[in-house]
VONU-515752 format. One record per residue (C-alpha): residue number from 1; residue in three letters; x, y, z. Coordinates in Angstrom, 1 decimal, always signed. Layout:
<recs>
<NUM 'ala' <X Y Z>>,
...
</recs>
This chain:
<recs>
<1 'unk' <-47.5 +49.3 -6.9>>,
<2 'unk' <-50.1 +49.8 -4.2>>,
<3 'unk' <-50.1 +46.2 -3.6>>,
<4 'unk' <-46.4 +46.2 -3.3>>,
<5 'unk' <-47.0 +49.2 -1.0>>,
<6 'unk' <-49.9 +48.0 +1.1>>,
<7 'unk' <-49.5 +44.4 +1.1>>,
<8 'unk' <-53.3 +44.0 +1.1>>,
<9 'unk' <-54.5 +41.1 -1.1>>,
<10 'unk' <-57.2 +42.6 -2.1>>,
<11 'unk' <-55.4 +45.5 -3.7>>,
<12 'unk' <-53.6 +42.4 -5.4>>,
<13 'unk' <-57.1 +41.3 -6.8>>,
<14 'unk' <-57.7 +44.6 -8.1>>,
<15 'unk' <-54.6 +44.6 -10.1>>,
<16 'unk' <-55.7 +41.6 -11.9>>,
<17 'unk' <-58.0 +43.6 -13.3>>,
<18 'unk' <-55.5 +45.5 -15.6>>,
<19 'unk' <-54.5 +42.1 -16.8>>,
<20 'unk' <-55.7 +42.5 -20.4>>,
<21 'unk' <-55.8 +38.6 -21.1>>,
<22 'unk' <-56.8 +39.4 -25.2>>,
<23 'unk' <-53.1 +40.4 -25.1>>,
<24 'unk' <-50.9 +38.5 -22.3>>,
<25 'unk' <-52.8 +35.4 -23.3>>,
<26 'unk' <-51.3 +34.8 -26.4>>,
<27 'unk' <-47.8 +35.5 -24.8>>,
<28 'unk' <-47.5 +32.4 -22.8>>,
<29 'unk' <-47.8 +30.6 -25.8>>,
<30 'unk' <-45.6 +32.8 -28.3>>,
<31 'unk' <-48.6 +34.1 -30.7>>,
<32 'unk' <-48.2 +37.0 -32.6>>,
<33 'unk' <-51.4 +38.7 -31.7>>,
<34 'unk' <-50.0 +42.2 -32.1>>,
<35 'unk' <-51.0 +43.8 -35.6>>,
<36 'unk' <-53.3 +46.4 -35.2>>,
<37 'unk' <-52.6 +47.1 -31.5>>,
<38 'unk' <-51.9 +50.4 -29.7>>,
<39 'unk' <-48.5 +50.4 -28.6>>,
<40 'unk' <-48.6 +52.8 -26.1>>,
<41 'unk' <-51.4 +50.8 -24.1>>,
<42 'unk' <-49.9 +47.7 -24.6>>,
<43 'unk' <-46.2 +48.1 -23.7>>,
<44 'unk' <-47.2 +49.3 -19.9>>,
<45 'unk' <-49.1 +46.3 -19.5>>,
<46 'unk' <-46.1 +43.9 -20.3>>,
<47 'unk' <-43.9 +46.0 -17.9>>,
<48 'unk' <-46.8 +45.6 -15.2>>,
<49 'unk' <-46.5 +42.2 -15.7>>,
<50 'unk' <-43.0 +42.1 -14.9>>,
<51 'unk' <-43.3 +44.0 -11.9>>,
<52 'unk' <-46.4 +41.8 -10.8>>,
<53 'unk' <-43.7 +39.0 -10.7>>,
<54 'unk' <-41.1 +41.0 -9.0>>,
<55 'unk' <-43.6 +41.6 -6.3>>,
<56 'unk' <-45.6 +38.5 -6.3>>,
<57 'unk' <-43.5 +36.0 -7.5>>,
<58 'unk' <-45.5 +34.4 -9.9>>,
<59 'unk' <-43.3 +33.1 -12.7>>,
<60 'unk' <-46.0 +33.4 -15.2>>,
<61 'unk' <-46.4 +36.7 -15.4>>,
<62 'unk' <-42.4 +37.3 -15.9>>,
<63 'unk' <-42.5 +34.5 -18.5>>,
<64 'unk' <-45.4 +36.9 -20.2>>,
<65 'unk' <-43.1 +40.1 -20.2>>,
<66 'unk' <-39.7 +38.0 -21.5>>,
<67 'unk' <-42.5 +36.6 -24.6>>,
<68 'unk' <-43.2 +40.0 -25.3>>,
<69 'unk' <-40.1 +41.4 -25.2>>,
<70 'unk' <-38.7 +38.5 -27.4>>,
<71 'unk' <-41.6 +38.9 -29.9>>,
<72 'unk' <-41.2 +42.9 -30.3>>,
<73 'unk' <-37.5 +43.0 -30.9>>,
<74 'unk' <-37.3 +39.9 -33.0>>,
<75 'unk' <-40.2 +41.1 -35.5>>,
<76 'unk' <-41.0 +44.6 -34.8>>,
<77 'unk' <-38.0 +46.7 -33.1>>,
<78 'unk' <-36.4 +49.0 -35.8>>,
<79 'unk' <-33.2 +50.5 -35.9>>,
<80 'unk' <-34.7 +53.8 -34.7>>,
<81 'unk' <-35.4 +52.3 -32.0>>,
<82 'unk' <-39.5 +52.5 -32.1>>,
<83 'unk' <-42.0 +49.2 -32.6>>,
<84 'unk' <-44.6 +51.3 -34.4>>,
<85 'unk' <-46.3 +53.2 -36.7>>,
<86 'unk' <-48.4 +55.8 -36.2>>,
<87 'unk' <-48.5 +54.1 -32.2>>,
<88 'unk' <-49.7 +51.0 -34.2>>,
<89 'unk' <-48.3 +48.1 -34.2>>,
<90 'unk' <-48.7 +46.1 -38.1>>,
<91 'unk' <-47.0 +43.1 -40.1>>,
<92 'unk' <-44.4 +41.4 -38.2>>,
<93 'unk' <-41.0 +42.6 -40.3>>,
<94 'unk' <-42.7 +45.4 -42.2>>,
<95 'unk' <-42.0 +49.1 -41.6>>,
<96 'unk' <-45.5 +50.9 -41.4>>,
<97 'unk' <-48.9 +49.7 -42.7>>,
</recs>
């Protein structure tokens, strides 16, 4: 947001460093890397993504959110509502560990 704010590009560099490539990586290219991982942690970084592209422009990084949106409620979005256990994500299509 601050680069959104400021307009600075360096405060655009610094946001790059929240990236987390070990988990938007694998979103460009659809791979389920998400067993195991935190939840909480993860889910703002997707919706960073998202607003990256809504300030930026860069299609990539919208592309990123709408894979990870796609892959959570296609294989681990319950009727509850929640994506995890235990703030955990596990086995695509399987209710806890």
């Amino acid at each position: 947001q601050l680069a959104a704010i400021t307009g600075r590009p360096e405060h655009r560099r610094w946001a790059s460093l929240f990236d987390k490539p070990c988990f938007l990586s694998p979103q460009a290219t659809h791979e389920d890397r998400l067993s195991k991982m935190h939840a909480n942690t993860h889910v703002p970084i997707a919706i960073g993504a998202l607003h990256r592209h809504e300030v930026t422009g860069e299609p990539v990084f919208r592309l990123l959110a709408e894979n990870f949106l796609d892959l959570l409620n296609t294989t681990r979005t319950f009727a509850t509502g929640g994506s995890s256990h235990h703030e955990n994500w596990g086995s695509p299509h399987k209710l806890g560990h």
